[in-house]
Backbone as numpy.savetxt, mean C-alpha at the origin, in Angstrom:
# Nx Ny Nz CAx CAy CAz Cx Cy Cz
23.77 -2.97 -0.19 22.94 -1.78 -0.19 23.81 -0.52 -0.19
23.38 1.08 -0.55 23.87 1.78 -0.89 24.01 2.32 0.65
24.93 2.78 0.98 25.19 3.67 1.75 24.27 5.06 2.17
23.20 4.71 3.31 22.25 6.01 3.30 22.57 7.47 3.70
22.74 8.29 3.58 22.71 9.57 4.30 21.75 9.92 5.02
21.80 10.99 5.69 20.46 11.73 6.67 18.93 11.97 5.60
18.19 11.36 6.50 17.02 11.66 5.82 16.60 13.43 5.81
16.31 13.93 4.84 15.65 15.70 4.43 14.31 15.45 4.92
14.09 16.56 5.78 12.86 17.18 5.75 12.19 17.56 4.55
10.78 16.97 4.44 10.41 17.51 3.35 9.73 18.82 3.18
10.25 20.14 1.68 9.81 20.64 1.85 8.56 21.23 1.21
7.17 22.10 1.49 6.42 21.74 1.01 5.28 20.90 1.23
5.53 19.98 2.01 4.93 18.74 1.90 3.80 19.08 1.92
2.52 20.40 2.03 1.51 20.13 1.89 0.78 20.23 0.76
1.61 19.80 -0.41 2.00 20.01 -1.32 0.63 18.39 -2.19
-13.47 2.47 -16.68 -14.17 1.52 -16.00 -13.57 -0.09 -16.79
-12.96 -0.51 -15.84 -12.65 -1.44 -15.89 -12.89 -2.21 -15.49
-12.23 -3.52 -16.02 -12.77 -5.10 -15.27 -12.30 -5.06 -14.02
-13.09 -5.84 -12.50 -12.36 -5.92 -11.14 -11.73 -6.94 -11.50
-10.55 -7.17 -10.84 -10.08 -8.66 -10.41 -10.91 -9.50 -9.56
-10.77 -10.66 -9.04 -11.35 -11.36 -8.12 -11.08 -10.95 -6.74
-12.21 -10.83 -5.89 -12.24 -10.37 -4.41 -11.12 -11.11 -3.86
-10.14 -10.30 -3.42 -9.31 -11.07 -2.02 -8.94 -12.10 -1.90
-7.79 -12.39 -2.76 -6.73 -13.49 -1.99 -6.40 -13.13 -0.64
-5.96 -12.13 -0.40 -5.31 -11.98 0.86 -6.39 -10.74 1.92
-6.51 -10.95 3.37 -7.43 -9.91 3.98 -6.98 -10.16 5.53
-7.05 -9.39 6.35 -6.56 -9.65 7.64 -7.60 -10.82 8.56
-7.18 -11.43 9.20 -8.11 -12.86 9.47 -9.27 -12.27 10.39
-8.64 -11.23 10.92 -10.01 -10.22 11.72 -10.57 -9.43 11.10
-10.86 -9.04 10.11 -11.17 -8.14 9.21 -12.33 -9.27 8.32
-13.60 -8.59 8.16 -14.54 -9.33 6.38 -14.45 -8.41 5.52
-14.24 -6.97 5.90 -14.21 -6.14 4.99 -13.35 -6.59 2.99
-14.31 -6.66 2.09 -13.26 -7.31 1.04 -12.01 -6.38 0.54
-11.09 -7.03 -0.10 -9.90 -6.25 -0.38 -9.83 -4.83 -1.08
-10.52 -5.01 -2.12 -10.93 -3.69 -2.94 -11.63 -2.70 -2.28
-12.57 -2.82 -1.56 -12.91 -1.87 -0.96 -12.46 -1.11 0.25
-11.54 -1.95 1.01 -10.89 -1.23 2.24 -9.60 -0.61 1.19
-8.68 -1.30 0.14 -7.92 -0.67 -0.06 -7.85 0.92 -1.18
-8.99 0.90 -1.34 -9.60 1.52 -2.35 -10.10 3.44 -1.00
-10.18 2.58 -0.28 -10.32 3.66 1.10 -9.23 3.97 1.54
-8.14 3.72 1.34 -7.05 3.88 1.91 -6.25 4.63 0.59
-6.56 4.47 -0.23 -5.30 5.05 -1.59 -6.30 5.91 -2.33
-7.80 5.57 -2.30 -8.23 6.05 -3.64 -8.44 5.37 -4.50
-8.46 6.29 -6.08 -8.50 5.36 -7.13 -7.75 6.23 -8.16
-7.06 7.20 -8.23 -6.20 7.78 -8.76 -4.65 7.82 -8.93
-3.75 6.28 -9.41 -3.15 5.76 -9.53 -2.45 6.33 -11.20
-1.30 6.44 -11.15 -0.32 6.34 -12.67 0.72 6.06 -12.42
1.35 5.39 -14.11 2.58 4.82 -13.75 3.66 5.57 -13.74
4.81 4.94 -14.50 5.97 5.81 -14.41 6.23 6.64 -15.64
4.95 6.94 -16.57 4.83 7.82 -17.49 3.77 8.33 -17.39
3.44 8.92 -15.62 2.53 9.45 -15.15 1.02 9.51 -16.20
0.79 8.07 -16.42 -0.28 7.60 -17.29 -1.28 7.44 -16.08
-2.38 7.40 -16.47 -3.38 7.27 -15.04 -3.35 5.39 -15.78
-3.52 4.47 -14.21 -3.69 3.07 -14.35 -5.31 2.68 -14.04
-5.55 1.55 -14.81 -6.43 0.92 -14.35 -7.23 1.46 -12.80
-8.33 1.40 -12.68 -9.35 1.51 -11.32 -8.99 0.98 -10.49
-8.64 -0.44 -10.41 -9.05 -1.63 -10.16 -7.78 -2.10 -10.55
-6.51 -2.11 -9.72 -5.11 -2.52 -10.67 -5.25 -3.73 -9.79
-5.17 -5.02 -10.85 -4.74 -6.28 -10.13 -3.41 -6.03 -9.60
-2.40 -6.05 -10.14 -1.02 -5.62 -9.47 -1.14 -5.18 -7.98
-2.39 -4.23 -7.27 -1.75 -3.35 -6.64 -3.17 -4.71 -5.34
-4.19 -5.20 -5.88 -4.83 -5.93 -4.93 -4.82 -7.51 -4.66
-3.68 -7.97 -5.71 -3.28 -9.27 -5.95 -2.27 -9.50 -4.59
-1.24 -8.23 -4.54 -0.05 -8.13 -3.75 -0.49 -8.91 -2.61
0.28 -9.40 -1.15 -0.20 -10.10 -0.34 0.66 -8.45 0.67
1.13 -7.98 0.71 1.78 -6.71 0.72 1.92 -5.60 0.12
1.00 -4.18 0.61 1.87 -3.25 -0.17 2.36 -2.10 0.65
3.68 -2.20 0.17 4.13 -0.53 0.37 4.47 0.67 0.13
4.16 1.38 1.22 3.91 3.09 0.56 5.50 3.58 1.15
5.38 4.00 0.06 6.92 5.00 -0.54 6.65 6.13 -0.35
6.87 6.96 0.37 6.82 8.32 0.79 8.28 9.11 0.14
8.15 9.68 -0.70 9.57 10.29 -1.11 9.35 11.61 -2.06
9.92 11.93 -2.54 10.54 13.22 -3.17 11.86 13.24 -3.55
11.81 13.79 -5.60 12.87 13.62 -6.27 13.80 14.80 -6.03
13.68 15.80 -4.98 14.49 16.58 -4.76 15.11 16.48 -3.93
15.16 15.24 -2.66 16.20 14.67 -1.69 17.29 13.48 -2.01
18.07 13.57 -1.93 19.40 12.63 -2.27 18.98 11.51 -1.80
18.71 11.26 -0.59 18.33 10.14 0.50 17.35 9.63 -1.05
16.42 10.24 -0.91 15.45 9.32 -1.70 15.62 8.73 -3.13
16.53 9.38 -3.65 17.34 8.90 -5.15 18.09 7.98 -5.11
18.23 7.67 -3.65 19.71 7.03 -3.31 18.75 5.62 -3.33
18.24 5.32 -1.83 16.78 4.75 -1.55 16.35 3.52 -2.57
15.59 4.61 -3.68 15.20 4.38 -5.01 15.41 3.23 -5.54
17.06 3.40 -6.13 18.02 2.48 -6.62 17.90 1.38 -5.86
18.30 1.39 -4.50 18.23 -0.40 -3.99 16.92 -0.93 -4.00
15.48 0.15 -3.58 14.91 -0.93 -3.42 14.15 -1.54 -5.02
14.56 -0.62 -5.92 14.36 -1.47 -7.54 14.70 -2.89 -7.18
15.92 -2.93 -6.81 16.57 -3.92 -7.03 15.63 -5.54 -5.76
15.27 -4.70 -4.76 14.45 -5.25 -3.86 13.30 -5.81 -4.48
12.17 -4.89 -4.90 10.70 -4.54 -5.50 11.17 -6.07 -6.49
12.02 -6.32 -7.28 12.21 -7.66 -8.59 12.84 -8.69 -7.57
13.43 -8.65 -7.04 13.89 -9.90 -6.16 12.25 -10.48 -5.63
11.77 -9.86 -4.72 10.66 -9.67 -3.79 9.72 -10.64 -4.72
9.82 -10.20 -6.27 8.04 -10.81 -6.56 8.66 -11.64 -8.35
10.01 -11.89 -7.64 10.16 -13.03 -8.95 8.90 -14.76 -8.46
8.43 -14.83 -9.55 7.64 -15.88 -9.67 6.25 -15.14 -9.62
5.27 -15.90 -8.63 4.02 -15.21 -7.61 3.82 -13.55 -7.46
2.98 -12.90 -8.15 3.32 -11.24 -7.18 3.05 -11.48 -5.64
3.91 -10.76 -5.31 3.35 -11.09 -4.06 3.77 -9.60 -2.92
4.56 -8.44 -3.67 4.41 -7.57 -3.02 4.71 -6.09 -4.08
3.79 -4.94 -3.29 3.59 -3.87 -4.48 3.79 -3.12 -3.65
4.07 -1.75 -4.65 4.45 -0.66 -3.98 3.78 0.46 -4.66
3.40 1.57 -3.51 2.79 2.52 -4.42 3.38 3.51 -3.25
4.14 4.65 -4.15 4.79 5.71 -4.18 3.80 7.20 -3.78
4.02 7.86 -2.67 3.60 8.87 -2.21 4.35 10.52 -2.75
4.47 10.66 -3.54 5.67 11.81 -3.77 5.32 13.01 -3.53
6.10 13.75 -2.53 6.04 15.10 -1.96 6.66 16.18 -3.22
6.68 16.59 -4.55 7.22 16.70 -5.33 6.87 17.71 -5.59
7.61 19.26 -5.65 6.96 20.57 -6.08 6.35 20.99 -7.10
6.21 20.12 -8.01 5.49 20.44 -9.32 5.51 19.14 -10.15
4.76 19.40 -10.78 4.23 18.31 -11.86 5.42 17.31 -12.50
6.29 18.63 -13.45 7.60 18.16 -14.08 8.44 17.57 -13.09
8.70 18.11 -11.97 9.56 17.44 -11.11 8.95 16.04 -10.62
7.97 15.77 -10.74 7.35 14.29 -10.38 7.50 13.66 -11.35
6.97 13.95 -12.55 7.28 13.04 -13.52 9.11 12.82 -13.86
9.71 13.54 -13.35 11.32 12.91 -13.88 11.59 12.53 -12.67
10.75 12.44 -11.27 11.21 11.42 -10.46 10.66 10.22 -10.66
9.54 9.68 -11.02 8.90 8.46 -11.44 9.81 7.91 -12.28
10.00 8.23 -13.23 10.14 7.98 -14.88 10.90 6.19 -15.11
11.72 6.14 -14.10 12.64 4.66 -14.11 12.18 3.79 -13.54
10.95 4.03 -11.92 10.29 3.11 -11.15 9.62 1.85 -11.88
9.58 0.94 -11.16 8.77 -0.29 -11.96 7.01 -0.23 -11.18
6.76 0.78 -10.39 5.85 0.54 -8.85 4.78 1.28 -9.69
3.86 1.85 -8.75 2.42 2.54 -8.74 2.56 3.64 -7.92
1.92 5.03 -8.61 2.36 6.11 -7.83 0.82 6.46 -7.49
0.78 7.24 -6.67 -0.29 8.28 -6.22 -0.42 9.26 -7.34
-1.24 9.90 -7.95 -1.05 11.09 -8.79 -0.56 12.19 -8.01
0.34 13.24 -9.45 0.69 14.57 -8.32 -0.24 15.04 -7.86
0.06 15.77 -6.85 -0.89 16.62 -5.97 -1.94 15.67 -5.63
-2.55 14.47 -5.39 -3.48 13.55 -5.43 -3.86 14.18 -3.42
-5.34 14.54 -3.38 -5.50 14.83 -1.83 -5.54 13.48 -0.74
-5.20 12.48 -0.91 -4.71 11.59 -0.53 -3.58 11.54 -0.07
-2.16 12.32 -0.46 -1.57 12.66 0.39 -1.12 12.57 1.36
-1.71 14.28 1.64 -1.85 14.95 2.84 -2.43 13.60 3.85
-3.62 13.00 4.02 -4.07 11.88 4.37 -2.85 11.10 4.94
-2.48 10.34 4.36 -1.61 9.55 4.34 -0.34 9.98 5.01
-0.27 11.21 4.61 1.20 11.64 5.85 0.65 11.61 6.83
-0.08 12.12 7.52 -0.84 12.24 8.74 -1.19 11.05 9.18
-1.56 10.05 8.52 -2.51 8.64 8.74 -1.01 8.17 9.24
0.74 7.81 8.84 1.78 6.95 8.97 2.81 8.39 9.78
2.26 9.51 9.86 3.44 9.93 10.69 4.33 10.31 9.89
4.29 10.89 8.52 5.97 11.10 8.14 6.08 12.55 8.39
7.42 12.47 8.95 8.13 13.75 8.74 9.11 13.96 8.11
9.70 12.82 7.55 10.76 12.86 6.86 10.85 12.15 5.63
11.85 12.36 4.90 11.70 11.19 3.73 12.99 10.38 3.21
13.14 9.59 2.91 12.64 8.45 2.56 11.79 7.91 4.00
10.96 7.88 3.59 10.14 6.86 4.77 9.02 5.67 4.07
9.47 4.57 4.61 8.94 3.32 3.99 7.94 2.12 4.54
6.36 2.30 4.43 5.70 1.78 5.59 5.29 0.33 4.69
5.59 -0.61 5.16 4.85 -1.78 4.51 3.61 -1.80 5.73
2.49 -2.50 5.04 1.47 -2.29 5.75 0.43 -3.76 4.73
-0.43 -4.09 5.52 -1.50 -5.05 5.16 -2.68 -4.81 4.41
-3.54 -5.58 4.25 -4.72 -5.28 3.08 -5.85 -3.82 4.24
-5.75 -4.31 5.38 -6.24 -3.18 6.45 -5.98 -1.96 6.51
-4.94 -1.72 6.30 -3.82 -0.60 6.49 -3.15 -0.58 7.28
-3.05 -1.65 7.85 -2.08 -1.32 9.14 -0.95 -2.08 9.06
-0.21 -0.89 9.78 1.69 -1.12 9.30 1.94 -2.63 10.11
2.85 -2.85 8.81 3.79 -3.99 9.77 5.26 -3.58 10.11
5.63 -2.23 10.16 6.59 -2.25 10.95 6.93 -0.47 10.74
7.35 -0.26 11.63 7.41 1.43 11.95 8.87 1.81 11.22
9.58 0.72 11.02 11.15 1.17 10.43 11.28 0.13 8.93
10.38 0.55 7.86 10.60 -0.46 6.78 11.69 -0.07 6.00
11.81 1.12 5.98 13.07 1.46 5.09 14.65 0.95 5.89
14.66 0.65 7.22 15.66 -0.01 7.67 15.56 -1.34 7.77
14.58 -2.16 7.82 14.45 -3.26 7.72 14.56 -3.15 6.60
14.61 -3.18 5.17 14.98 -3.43 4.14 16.35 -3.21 3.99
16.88 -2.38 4.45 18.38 -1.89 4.18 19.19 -3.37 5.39
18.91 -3.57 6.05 19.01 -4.54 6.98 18.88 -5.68 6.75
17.95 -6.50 6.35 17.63 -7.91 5.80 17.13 -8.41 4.25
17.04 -7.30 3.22 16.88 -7.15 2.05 15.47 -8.24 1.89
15.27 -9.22 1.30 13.88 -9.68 0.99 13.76 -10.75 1.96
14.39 -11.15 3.22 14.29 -11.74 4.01 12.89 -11.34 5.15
12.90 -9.99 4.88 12.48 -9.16 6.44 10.92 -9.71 5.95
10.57 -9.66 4.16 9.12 -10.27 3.99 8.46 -11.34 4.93
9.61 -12.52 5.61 8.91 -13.69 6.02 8.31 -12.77 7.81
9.17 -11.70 7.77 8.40 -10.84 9.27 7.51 -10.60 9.09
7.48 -9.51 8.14 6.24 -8.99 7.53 5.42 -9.50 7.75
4.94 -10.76 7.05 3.97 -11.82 6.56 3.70 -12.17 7.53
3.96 -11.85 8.73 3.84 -12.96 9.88 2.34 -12.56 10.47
1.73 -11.46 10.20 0.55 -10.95 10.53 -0.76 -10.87 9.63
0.10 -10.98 8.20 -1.36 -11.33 6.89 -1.14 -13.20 6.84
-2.20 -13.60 6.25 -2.83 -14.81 6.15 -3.36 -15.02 4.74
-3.07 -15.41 4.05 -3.43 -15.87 2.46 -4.88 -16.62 3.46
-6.21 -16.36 2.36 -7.27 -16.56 2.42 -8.17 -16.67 1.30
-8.54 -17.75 1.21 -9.30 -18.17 -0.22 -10.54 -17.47 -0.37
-10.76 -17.49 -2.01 -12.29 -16.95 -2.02 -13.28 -17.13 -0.67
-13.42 -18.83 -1.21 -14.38 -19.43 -0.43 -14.62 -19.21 1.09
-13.11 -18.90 1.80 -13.63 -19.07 3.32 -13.59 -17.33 3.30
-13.25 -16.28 2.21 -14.26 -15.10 2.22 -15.68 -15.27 2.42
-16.27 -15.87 1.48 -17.61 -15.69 1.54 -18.46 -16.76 2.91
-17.82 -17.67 3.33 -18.16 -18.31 4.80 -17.92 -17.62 5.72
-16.78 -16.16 5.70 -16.93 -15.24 6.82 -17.90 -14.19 6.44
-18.21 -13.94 5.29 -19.42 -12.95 5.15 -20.57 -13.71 5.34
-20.78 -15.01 4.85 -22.33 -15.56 5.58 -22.47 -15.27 7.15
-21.14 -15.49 7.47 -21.30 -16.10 9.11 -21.89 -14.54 9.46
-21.11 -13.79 8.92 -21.33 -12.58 9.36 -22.68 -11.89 9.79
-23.32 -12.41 8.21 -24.49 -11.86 7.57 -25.99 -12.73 8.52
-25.38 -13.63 9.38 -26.26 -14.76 10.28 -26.46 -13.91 11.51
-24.99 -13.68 12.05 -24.92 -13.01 13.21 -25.73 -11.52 13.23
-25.61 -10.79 11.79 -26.48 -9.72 12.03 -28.16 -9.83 12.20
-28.57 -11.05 11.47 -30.16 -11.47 11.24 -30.55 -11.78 12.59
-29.60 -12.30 13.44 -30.02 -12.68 14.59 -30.36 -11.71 15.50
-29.60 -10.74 15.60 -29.28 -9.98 16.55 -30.46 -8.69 15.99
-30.72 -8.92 14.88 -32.10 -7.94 14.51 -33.18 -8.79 14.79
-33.40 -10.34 14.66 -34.62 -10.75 14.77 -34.59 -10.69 16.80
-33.83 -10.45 17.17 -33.47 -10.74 19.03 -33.76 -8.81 19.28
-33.67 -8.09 18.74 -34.26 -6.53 19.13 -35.60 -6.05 18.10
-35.97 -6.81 17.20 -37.59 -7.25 16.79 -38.29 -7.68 18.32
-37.67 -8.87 18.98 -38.32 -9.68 19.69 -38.77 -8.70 20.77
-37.51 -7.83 21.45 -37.58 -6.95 22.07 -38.57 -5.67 22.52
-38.66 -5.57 21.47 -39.44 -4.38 21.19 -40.97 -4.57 21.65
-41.28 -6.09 21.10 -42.99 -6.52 20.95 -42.91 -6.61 22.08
């Protein structure tokens, strides 16, 4: 790995398609389905690295069993630096199976300057200026950048230091990661939404009962 420098304050910073199939992967406490919690969490205003707007509905980004948000800006060294290894991470990570995605937050002063920071990424960005954002800094805490949150189909982080755990254990740190999502089939989706959908009938036909 490259040698990091001090992370920069960022400045600025307040700055119809086909679905795929519901949820391979979902937190084992959670029924909420994949698309729709993650779709609450990012939006739907996604482009690539020729700041093209992507797909609604990117299999890439709800297939992942992992994704992480890249918080950066092409006007800090740290994050150019960053960049470079975890390319090299992001293709190690999901040779064979996808199995982990990344979508890029960029604090970036203008349009042009975002698009010639994208331009080489293989990942999924946020659009510029996208008000999601702001959100999202606030939602993970950044104050600084490079900052790197892997996080679950829920949103919730699996680890408060991803950009050092990566610099630290390179595609090893995934089997940590993973240690809190659960690959989950269609089928026992829809046996936790029946169960679900039982427990609510009950508990309305039991405050029906109530009432009379």
């Amino acid at each position: 790995m490259s040698e990091q420098p001090e992370d920069q304050n960022p400045e600025n910073m307040e700055q119809e398609n086909q679905m795929p199939q519901l949820g391979k992967f979902i937190n084992p406490n959670s029924y909420v389905p994949v698309i729709e919690k993650v779709t609450e969490i990012f939006g739907t205003d996604y482009v690539d690295n020729k700041n093209i707007p992507v797909q609604k509905y990117d299999e890439e980004i709800f297939d992942a069993t992992i994704i992480g948000i890249y918080f950066s800006a092409g006007w800090a060294s740290p994050c150019r630096i960053f960049s470079k290894d975890l390319i090299e991470l992001y293709h190690a990570m999901n040779e064979g199976e996808k199995f982990f995605e990344i979508i890029q937050v960029s604090f970036d002063r203008s349009e042009e300057e975002f698009k010639k920071s994208i331009e080489n990424l293989p990942w999924k960005f946020l659009s510029f200026n996208n008000p999601k954002i702001n959100e999202l800094k606030e939602k993970y805490n950044v104050t600084t950048v490079p900052k790197f949150v892997p996080i679950d189909k829920d949103g919730n982080a699996l680890s408060e230091y991803g950009r050092e755990d990566l610099n630290e254990y390179g595609v090893d740190i995934l089997e940590k990661w993973n240690e809190d999502t659960r690959v989950v089939s269609q089928d026992e989706v829809d046996k936790l939404l029946e169960a679900r959908k039982k427990e609510y009938e009950a508990l309305k036909a039991q405050y029906e009962e109530n009432q009379e």
